[in-house]
Phi, psi and omega in degrees: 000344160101216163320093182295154177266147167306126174247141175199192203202148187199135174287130171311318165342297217295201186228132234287154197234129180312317160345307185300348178047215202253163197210125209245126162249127228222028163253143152346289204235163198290137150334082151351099166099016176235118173286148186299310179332315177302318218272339153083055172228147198270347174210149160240103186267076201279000203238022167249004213270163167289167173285121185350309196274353174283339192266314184311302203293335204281266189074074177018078152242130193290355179254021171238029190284305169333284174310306195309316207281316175274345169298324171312304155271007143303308179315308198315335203290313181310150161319293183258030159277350199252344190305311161335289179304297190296318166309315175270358191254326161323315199274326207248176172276338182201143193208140189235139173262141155264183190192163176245354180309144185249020158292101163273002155226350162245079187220162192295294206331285195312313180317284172332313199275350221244290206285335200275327189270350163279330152315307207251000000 
């Protein structure tokens, strides 16, 4: 497949860096007090995102982290949460996911970027 492309994560919040390559937002629902205008983002990948009762359920605590991330890369597994994603991270040289959480380290984000380099 030739060169894998850079992957990495950012809260949608920090403020967008040319540094950053094409930039994917990979939560469910739109950043809470962030205009689409604002947001510098090149895909909203809502179907890579965990499933409404999986994001309920977490609801980012940090002692069900264990458990979210693997029922999480279970979701991953169907085809087309991932197909999207995997097709633009192929296309670009660098591809940054975003999030809105404000934990960096127990976020969907972290899972995802864990599973796309392993795809790819």
């Amino acid at each position: 497949m030739g060169v894998k492309p850079v992957t990495q994560i950012k809260r949608v919040y920090d403020p967008p860096e040319k540094a950053d390559g094409f930039r994917a937002l990979v939560d469910r629902l739109w950043p809470r007090g962030l205009k689409k205008e604002n947001a510098h983002i090149d895909a909203w990948l809502k179907e890579a995102a965990p499933s409404a009762e999986l994001r309920k359920w977490f609801n980012h605590v940090p002692e069900r982290w264990e458990a979210f991330a693997r029922k999480y890369r279970e979701e991953l597994k169907e085809e087309n949460k991932t197909k999207e994603l995997i097709i633009l991270a192929q296309k670009h040289k660098k591809i940054t996911l975003l999030y809105g959480a404000r934990d960096e380290t127990h976020n969907q984000a972290v899972v995802l970027m864990q599973f796309l380099k392993s795809a790819l």
